[in-house]
TIRO-2110 file (N, C-alpha, C; in Angstrom, 1 decimal):
// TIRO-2110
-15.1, -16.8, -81.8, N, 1, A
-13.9, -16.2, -81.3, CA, 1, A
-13.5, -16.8, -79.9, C, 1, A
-11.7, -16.8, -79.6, N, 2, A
-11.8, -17.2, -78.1, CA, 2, A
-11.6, -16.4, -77.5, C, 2, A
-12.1, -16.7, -76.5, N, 3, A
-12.5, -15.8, -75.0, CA, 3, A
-10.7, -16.6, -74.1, C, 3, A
-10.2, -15.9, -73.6, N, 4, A
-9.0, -16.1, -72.8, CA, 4, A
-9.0, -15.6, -71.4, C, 4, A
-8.1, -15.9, -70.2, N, 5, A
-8.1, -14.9, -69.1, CA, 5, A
-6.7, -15.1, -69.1, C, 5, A
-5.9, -13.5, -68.5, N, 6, A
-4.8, -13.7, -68.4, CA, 6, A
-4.7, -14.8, -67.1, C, 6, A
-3.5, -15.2, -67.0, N, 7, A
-3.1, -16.1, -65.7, CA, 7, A
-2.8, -15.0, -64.4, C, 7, A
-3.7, -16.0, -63.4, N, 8, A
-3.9, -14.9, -61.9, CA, 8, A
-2.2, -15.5, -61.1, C, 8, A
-1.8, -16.6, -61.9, N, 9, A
-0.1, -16.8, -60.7, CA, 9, A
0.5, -15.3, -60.4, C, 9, A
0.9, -15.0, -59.6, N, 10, A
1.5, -13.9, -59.1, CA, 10, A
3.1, -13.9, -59.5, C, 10, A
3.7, -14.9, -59.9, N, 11, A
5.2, -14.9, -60.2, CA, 11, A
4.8, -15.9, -61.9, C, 11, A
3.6, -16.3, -62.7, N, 12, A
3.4, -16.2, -64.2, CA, 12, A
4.7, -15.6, -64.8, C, 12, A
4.7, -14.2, -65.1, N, 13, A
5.5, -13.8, -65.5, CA, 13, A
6.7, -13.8, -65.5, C, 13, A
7.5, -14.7, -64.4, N, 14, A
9.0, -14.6, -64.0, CA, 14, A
9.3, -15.6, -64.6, C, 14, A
8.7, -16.6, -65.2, N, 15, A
9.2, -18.2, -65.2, CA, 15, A
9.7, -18.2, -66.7, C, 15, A
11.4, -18.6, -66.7, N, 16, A
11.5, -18.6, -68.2, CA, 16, A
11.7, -19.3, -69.1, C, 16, A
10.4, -19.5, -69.6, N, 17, A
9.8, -20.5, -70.6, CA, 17, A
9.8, -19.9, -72.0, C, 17, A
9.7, -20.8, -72.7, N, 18, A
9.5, -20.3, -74.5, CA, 18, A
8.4, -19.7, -74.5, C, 18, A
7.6, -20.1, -74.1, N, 19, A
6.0, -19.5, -74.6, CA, 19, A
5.6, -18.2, -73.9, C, 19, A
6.5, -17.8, -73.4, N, 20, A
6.3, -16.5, -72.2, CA, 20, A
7.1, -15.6, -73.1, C, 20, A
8.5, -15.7, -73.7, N, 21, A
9.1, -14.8, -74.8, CA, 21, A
8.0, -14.2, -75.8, C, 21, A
8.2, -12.4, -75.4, N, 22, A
7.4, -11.6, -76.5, CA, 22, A
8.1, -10.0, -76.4, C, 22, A
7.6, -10.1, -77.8, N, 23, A
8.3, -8.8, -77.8, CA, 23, A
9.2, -8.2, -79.0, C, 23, A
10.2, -7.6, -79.8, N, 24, A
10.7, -7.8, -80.6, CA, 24, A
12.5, -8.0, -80.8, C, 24, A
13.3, -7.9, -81.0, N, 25, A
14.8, -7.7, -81.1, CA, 25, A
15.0, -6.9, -80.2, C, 25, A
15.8, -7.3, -79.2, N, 26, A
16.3, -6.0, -78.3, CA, 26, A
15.0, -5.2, -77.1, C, 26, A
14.0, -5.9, -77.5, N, 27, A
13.0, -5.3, -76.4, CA, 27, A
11.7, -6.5, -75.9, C, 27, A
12.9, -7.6, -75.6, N, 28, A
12.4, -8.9, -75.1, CA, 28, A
11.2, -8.8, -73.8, C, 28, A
10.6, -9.3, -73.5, N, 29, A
10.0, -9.5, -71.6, CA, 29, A
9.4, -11.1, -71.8, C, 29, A
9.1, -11.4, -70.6, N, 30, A
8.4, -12.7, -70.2, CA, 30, A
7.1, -12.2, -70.1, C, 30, A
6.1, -12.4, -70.5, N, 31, A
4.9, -12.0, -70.0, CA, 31, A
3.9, -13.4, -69.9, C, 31, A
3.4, -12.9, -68.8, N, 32, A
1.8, -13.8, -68.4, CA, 32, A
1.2, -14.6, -69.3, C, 32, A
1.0, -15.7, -68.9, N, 33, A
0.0, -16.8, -70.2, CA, 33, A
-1.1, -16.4, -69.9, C, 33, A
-1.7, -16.6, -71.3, N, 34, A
-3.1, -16.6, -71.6, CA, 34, A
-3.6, -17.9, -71.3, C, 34, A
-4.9, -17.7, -70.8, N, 35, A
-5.6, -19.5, -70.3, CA, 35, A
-7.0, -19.2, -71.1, C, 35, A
-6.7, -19.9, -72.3, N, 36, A
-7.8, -20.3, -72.9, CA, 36, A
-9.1, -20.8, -72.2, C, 36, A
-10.7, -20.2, -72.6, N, 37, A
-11.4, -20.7, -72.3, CA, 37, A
-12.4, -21.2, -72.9, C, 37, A
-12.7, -22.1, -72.7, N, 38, A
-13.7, -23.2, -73.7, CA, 38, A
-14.9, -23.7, -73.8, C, 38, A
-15.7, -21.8, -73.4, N, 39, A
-16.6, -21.9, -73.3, CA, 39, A
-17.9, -22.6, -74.7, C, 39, A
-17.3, -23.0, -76.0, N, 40, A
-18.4, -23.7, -76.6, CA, 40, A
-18.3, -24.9, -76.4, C, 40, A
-17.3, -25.5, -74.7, N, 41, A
-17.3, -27.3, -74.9, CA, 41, A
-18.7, -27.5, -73.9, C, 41, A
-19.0, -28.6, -74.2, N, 42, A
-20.4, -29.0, -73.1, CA, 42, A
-19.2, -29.4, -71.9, C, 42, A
-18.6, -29.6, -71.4, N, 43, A
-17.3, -29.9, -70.2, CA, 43, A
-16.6, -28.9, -69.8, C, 43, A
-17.2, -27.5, -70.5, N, 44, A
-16.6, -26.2, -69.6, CA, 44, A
-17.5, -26.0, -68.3, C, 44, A
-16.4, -25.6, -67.2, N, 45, A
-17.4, -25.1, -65.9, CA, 45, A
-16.8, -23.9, -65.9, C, 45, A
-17.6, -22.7, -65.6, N, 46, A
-16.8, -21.6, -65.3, CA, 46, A
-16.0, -21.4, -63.9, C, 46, A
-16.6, -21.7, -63.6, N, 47, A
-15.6, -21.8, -61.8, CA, 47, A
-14.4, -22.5, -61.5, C, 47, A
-14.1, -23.2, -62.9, N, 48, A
-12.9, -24.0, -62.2, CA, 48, A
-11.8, -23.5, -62.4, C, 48, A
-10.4, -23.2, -61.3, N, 49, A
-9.6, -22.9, -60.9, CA, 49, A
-8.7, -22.9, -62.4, C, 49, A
-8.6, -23.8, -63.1, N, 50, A
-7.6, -23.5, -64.1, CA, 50, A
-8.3, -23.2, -65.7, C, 50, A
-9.6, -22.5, -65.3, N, 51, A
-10.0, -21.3, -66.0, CA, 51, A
-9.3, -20.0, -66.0, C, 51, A
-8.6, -19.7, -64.8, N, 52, A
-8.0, -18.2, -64.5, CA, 52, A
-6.5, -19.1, -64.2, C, 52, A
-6.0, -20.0, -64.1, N, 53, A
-4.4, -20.4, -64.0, CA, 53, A
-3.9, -21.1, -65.0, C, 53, A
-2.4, -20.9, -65.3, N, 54, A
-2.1, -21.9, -66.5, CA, 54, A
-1.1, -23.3, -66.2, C, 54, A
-1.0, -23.2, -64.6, N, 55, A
-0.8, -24.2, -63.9, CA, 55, A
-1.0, -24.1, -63.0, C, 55, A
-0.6, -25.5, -62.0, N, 56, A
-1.0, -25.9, -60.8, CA, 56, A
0.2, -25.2, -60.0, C, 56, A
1.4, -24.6, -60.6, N, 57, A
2.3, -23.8, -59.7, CA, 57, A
1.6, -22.6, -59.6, C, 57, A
1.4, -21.7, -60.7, N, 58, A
0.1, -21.1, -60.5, CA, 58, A
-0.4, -20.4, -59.7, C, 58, A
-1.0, -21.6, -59.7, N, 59, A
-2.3, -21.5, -58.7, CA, 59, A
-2.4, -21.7, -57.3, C, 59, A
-1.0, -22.5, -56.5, N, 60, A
-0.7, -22.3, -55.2, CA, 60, A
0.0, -21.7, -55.1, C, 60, A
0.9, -20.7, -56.3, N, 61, A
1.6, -19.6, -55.7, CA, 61, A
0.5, -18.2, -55.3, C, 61, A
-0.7, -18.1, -56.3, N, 62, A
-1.9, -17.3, -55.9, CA, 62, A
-2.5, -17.9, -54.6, C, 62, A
-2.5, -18.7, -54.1, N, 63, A
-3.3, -19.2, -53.0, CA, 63, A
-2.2, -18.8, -51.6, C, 63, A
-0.9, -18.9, -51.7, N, 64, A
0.1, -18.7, -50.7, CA, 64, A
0.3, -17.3, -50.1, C, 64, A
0.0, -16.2, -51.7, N, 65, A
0.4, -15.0, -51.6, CA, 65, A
-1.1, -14.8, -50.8, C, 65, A
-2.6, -15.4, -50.9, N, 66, A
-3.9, -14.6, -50.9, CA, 66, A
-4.4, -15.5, -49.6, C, 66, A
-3.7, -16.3, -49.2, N, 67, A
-4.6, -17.1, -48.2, CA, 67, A
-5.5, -16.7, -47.2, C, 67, A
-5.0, -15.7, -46.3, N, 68, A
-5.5, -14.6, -45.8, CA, 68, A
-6.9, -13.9, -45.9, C, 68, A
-6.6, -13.6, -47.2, N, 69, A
-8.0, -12.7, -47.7, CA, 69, A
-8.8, -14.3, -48.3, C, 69, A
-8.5, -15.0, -48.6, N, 70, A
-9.3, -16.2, -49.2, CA, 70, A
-10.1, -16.9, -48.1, C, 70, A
-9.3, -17.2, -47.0, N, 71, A
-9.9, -17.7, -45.4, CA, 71, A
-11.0, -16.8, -45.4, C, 71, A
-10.9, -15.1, -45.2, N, 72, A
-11.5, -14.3, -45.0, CA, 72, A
-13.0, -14.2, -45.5, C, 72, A
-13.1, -14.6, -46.5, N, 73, A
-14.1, -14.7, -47.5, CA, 73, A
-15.4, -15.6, -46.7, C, 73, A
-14.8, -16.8, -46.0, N, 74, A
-16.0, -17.5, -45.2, CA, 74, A
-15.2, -18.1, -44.0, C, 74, A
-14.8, -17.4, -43.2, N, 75, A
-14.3, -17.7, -42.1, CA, 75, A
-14.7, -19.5, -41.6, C, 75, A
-14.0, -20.4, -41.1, N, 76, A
-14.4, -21.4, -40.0, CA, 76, A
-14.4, -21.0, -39.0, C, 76, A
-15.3, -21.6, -38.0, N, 77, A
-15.8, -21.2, -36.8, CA, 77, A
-15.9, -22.5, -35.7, C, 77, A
-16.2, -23.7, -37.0, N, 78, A
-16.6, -24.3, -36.3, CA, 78, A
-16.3, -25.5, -37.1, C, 78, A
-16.3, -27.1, -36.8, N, 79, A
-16.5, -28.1, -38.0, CA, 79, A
-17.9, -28.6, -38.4, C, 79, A
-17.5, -28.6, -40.1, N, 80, A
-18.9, -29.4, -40.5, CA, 80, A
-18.7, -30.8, -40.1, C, 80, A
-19.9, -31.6, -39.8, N, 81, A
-20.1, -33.3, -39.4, CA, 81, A
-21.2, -33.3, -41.0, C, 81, A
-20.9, -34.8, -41.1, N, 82, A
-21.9, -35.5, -42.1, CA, 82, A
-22.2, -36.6, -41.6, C, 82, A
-23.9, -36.8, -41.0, N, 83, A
-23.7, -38.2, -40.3, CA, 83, A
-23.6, -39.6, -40.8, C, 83, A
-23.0, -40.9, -40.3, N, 84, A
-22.7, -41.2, -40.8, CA, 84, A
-23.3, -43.1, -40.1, C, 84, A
-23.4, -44.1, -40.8, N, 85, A
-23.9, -45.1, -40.2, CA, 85, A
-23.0, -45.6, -39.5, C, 85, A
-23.3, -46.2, -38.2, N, 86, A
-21.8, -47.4, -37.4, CA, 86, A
-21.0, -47.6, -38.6, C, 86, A
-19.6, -47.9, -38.7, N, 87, A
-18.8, -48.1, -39.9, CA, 87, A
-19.0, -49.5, -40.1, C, 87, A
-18.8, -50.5, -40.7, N, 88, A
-18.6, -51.7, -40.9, CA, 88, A
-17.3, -52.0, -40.8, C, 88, A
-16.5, -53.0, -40.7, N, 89, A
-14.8, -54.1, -39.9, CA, 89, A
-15.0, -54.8, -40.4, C, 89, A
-14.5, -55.4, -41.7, N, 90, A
-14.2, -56.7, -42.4, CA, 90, A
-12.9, -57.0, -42.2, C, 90, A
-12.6, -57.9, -42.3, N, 91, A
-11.3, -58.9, -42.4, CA, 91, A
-11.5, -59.7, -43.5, C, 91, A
-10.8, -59.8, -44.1, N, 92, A
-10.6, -60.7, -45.5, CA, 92, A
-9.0, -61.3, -45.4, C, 92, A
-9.2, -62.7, -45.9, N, 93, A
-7.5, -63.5, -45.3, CA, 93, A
-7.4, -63.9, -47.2, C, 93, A
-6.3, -64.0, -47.3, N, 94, A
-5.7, -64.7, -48.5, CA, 94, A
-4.6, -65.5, -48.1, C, 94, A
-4.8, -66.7, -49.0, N, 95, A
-3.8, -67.9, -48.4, CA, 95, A
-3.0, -67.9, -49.8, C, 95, A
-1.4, -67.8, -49.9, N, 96, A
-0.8, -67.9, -50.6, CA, 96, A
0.5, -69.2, -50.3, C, 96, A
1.1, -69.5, -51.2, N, 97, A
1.9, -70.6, -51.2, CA, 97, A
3.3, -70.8, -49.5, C, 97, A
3.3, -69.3, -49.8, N, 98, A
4.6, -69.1, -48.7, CA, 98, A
3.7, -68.3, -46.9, C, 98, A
2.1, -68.2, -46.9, N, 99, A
1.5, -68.1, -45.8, CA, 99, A
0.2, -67.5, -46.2, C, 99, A
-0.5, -67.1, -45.1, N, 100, A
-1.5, -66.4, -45.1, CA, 100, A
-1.8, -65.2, -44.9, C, 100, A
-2.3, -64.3, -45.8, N, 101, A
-2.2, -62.9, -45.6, CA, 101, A
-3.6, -62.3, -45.2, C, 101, A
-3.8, -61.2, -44.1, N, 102, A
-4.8, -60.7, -43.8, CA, 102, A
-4.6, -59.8, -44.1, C, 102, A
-5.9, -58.7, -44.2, N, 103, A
-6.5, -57.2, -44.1, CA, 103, A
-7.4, -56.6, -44.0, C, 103, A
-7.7, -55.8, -43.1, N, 104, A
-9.0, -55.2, -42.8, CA, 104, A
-9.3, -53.9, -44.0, C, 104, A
-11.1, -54.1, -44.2, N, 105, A
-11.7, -52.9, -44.5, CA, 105, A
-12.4, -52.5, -44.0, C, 105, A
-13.0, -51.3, -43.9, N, 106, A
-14.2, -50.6, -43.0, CA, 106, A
-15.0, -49.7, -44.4, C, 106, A
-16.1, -50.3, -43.9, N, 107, A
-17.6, -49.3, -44.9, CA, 107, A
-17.9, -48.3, -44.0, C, 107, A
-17.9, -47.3, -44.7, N, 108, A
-18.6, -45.7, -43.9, CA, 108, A
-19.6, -45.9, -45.2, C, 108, A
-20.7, -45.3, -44.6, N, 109, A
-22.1, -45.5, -45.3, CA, 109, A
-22.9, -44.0, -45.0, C, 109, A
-22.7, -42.5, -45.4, N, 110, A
-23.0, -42.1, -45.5, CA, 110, A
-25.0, -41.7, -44.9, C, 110, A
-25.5, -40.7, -44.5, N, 111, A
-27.0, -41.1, -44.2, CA, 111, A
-27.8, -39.6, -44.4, C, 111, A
-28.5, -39.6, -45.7, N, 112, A
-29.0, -38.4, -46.2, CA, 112, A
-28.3, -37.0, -46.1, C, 112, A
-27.7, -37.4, -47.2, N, 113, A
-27.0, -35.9, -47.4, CA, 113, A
-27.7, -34.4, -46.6, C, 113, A
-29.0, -34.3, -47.2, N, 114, A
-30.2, -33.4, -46.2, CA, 114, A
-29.7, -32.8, -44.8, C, 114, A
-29.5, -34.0, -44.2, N, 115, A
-29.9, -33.8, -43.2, CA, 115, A
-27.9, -33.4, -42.2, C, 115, A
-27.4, -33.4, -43.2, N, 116, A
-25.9, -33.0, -42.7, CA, 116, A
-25.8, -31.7, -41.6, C, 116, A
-25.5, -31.6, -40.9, N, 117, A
-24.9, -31.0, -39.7, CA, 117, A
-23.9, -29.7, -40.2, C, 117, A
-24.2, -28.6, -39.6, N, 118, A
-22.9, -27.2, -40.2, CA, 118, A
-23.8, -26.1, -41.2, C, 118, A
END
């Protein structure tokens, strides 16, 4: 059997789409999508965000209305650092018919996740 969650968008219901019509003759409404869950796939995570949304409008109209109490949940205080090696500065040139073209890259090289800072 499927397991569903209604949709957490706070304005879900207002948007007027076909698939939101229910109801019968004369006693129409828009109601809330259901968001299928898929829990017998090996590729289901429960935590992901469009487990409980049926879009990405959704889901930052829930985040706009809740930001507040969402911040709240784990306050910042401070910033996390990940340390990281000197970066690397390449330059790489390409020579084409009408001149020469340059551009730089830079390697960030990451250094034991472990031992990260925060």
């Amino acid at each position: 059997m499927a397991e569903y969650h209604w949709c957490h968008g706070p304005e879900c219901h207002t948007y007027a789409t076909q698939d939101r019509v229910r109801g019968s003759k004369g006693f129409k409404v828009l109601r809330t999508k259901k968001v299928k869950q898929h829990t017998d796939r090996e590729w289901y995570e429960r935590d992901q965000p469009f487990n409980y949304f049926c879009s990405q409008g959704c889901l930052f109209n829930f985040i706009r209305t809740h930001i507040q109490r969402i911040v709240a949940l784990d306050p910042r205080t401070e910033p996390l650092e990940t340390r990281i090696e000197d970066p690397v500065r390449e330059k790489h040139t390409s020579n084409y018919s009408f001149g020469e073209h340059s551009y730089y890259t830079t390697t960030i090289n990451k250094i034991d996740r472990d031992s990260n800072m925060g």
